[in-house]
N, C-alpha and C positions, 0 to 999 in steps of 0.2 A: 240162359243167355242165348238169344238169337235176334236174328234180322227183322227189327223192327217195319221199319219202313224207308224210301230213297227220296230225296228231296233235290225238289226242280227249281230255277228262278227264276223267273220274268221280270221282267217291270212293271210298273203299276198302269201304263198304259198296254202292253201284251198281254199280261194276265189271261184277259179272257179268251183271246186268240190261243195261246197257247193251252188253257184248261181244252178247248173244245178240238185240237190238233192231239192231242193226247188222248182223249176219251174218244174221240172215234175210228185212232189207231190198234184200242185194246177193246172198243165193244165196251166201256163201261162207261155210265156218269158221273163227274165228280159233283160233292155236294161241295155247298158251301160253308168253309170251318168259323168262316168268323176270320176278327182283329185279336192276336195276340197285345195287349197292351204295354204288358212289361217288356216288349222289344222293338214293338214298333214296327209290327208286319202282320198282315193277313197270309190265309192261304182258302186253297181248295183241296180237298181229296179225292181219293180214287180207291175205294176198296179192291183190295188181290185175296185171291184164294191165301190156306195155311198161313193167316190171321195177320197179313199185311198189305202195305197201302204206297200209294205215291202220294204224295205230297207238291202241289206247285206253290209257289213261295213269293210276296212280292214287300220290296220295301214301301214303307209309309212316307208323306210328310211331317215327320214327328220328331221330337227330341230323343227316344228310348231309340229310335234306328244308328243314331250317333253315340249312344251309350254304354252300348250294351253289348257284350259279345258276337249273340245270335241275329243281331239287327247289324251290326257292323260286316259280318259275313254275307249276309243277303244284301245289303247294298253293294258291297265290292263287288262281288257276285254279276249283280242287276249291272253296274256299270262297265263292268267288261263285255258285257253282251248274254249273260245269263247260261243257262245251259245246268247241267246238274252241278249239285254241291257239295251232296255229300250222301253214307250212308250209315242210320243212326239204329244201337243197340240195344235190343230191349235186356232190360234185368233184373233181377226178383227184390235184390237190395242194392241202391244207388253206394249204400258205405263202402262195398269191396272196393267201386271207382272211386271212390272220393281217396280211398288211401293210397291207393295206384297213382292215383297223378296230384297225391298229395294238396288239394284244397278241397271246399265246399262245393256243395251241386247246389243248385237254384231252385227253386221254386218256379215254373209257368202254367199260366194258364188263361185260356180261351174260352169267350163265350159264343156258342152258334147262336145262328140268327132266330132257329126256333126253340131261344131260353133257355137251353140246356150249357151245362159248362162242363170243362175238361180239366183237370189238375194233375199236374206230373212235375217231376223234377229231374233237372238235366244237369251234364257235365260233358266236359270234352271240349265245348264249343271252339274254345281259345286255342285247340291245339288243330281243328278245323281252318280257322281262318289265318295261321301260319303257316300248312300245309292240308288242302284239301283231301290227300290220299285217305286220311286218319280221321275215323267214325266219333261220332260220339254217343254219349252211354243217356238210356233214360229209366224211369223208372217211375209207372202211372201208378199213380194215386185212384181215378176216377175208372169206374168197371168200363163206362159206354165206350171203348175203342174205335179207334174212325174207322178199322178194319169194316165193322159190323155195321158204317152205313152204306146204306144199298144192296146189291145186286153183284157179288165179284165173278168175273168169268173168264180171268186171266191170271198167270202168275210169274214171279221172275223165274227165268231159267239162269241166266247168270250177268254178271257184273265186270263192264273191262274196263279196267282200271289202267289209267296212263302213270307211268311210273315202273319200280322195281321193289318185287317187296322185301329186299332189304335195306331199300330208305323208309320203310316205315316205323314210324314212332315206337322203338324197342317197346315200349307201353303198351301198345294194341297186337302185337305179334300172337299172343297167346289168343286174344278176340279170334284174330281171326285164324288161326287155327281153328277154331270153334265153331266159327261162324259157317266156313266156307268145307263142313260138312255137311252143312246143309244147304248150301248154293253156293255153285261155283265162279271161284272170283279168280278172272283171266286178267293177268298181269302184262302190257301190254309194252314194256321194257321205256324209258325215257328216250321221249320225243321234242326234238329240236323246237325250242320256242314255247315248248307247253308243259315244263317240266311236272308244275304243283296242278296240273289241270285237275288231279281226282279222277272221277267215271269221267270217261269218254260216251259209250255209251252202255244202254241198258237192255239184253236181249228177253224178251217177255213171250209168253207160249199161250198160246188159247186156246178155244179146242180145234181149232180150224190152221193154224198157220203157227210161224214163228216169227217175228215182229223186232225189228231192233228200233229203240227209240230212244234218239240223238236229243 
């Protein structure tokens, strides 16, 4: 179990403004992931060092964006003005989390633009887009990780989360005990008006500087 990847959200007209505000704050390029279609959202990546990634995120014109969990969080998301959404867990067997929070995990998957495809299976989503604090769980099917496209030559240093963590989902408590032995996640106490904000921001290290990015 550990720290997958952080996921950003734009709009579908920012999108590209914000991939390229991001990639030239960390020294790296994001490729392009392709349309997730069972949600009804694209993204971009960003390979990091110690086998993780950013992720920027935008909603579609489609019906699976009103559907669907992970389409329904990135559009609310997108229409409040975007900004990060969340941060998602990798895990060797998706069943520990399906009993943890007592339903099924999904099935997603993405095709890139250069015909290669991604298969993983996720959960959490729902308790993502009730309260942004609380990660959700994945679990790849397909070897090629977006970590491994590109060139990574940044990594996160830590995570400041707006909230308290103990409003977080008694469910994810043990995560992130776990998690946040291996990155540290600054709890930034509840702030007037932005209770469910999730990450506030994300401080990132390179080899040259320390980078917070909002």
């Amino acid at each position: 179990m550990r720290l997958d990847h952080i996921s950003y959200v734009a709009s579908h007209d920012q999108i590209s403004d914000v991939v390229n505000r991001i990639g030239s704050q960390i020294g790296t390029a994001f490729v392009d992931g392709g349309i997730h279609p069972k949600f009804g959202t694209r993204n971009f990546t960003a390979p990091l060092l110690n086998g993780q990634y950013i992720e920027v995120v935008c909603p579609l014109d489609h019906p699976a964006t009103d559907s669907t969990p992970f389409g329904q969080a990135v559009k609310k998301k997108a229409e409040a003005g975007g900004g990060w959404m969340t941060w998602v867990i990798s895990v060797d067997d998706i069943k520990l989390a399906e009993k943890a929070l007592e339903r099924k995990s999904v099935e997603g998957v993405r095709k890139k633009p250069d015909g290669t495809t991604l298969k993983w299976k996720q959960i959490g989503v729902l308790d993502v887009l009730n309260d942004s604090k609380n990660p959700f769980y994945i679990e790849w099917i397909s070897k090629n990780h977006p970590s491994k496209d590109g060139n990574p030559k940044a990594k996160i240093n830590k995570i400041f989360m707006n909230g308290e963590l103990k409003d977080l989902n008694r469910k994810f408590k043990d995560i992130f005990s776990e998690v946040s032995q291996e990155i540290e996640i600054v709890w930034q106490g509840t702030m007037e008006g932005n209770f469910n904000a999730g990450i506030n921001f994300v401080e990132i290290k390179t080899r040259d500087e320390i980078i917070e990015l909002f």
